[in-house]
C-alpha positions, 0 to 999 in steps of 0.5 A: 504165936510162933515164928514160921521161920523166915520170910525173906532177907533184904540186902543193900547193892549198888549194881543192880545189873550186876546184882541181877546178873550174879543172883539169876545167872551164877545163883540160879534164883529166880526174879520173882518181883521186880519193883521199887523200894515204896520209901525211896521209889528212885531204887529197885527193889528186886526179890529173887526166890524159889520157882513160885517166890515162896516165903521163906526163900528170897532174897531181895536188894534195894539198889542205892549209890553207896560205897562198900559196907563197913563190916563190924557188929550190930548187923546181919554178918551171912545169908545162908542158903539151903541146898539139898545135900553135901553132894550139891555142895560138891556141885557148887563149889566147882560151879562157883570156882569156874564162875570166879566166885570167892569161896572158902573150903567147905566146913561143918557149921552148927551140924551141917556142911556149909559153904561160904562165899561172897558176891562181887560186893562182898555179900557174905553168903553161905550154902549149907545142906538142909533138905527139910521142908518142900522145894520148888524149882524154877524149870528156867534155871541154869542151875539142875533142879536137884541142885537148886537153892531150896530157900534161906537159912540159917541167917547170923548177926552180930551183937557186942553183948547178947543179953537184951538181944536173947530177951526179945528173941525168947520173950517177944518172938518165942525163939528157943536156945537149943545151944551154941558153937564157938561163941555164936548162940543158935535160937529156934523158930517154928519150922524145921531145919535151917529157915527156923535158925537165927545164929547170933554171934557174940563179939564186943571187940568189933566196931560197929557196921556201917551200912553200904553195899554189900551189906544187910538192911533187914532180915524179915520172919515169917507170920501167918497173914490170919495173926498179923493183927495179933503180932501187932497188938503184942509189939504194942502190949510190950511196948516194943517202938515199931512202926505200926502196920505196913501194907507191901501190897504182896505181904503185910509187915510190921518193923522194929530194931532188937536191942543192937539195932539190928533191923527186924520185920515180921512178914505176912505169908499171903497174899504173895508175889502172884497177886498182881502177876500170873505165875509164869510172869512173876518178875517179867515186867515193873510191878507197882503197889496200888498206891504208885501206879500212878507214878508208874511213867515218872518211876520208870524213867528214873531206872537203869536197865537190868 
């Protein structure tokens, strides 16, 4: 039972049509589900991803009225994006310089060049080249194919002491310690490259975060759909509090806290984001879970146009 890697990262923003603008436009990713958060059904829930909304590659945002995040440990602290090498590195960086995007200079990180930037609410992102595993463009992007993000990876959290964190990650997720780089501890997962890696960064001087815009609500691994009944019957061998089988409708989960309390779900592979709507349309319209189509007029009025 190994980790495929990761399956999507949700973030929290309080401009859903700036978001939408920012994500699509500037990014280049595609809006492949546009639907509610099923707990709070007065908020977005907007997925964006490769051409075909593979797992692996989407980032997704609940939209809520919260001010800023308070930044600080015991949280997801960067969001990196896979792009296929240093000269597309090169692209975006003019790319973000002529879009007003806050951007550091690029630099090595774990082995691989990276570029760090921010989003207008201060999403903490990055762009590393990694061309490992397949890439599927979305013909519709303002962004060159050979220059699109290919998926996500690696993602970084912070923790004040590493100790209990490293034991979930190596005993219950099978991770891997393959070494570490000024004070951040790399940990492996099944695919290759950097969708397999979480960095867990050490530091105990740090208040704890605080949530709000800008910041992350869950990072979500990717499990084949044929071991969901097998990852939930480990969680509760273990004795792990989670929250039992949940079912998204587009993929099925299970959600726990590390020792931290950093959010994490383990995330189904099928049966994807095309089950309620043809590939070519994925994101066009409101989709809804079986269970909320009833609400559907009710929900509706209650959003904001993107």
């Amino acid at each position: 039972m190994n980790l495929k890697g990761f399956h999507h990262l949700t973030a929290v923003t309080a401009d859903a049509p700036g978001n939408y603008k920012f994500y699509t436009d500037t990014l280049g990713l595609r809006l492949v589900k546009k639907t509610v958060n099923q707990d709070d059904t007065t908020a977005y829930h907007l997925f964006y991803a490769d051409g075909v909304g593979s797992p692996g590659t989407d980032i997704t945002f609940f939209d809520w009225p919260v001010g800023r995040e308070r930044r600080g440990t015991h949280s997801v602290t960067q969001t990196g994006f896979r792009v296929a090498n240093a000269e597309s590195l090169s692209w975006w960086q003019h790319r973000l310089t002529m879009k007003g995007v806050k951007q550091e200079k690029i630099a090595e990180v774990a082995g691989r060049p990276t570029l760090a930037f921010e989003d207008a609410e201060g999403q903490r992102l990055a762009l590393v080249a990694d061309n490992e595993g397949e890439a599927h463009s979305w013909e519709q992007s303002p962004v060159p194919a050979e220059h699109q993000i290919r998926g996500l990876g690696p993602i970084t959290m912070s923790v004040p002491d590493i100790r209990q964190t490293e034991m979930v990650l190596t005993k219950l997720m099978n991770m891997v310690p393959t070494g570490s780089f000024g004070g951040t501890h790399v940990f492996k997962m099944g695919a290759a490259g950097a969708v397999g890696e979480l960095h867990v960064t050490v530091d105990p001087t740090l208040p704890p975060a605080q949530q709000g815009a800008g910041g992350v609500h869950h990072v979500a691994f990717n499990i084949p759909h044929a071991e969901y009944e097998s990852w939930a019957d480990r969680l509760r061998s273990m004795r792990v509090p989670n929250s039992g089988p949940v079912d998204r409708f587009w993929f099925k989960s299970l959600y726990f806290r590390e020792p931290n309390g950093v959010l994490f779900e383990l995330a189904t592979d099928a049966p994807g984001f095309a089950t309620d709507e043809p590939m070519d349309k994925l994101g066009t319209t409101l989709s809804l879970p079986p269970f909320l189509e009833g609400r559907r007029a009710e929900i509706e009025a209650g959003l904001k146009k993107l």
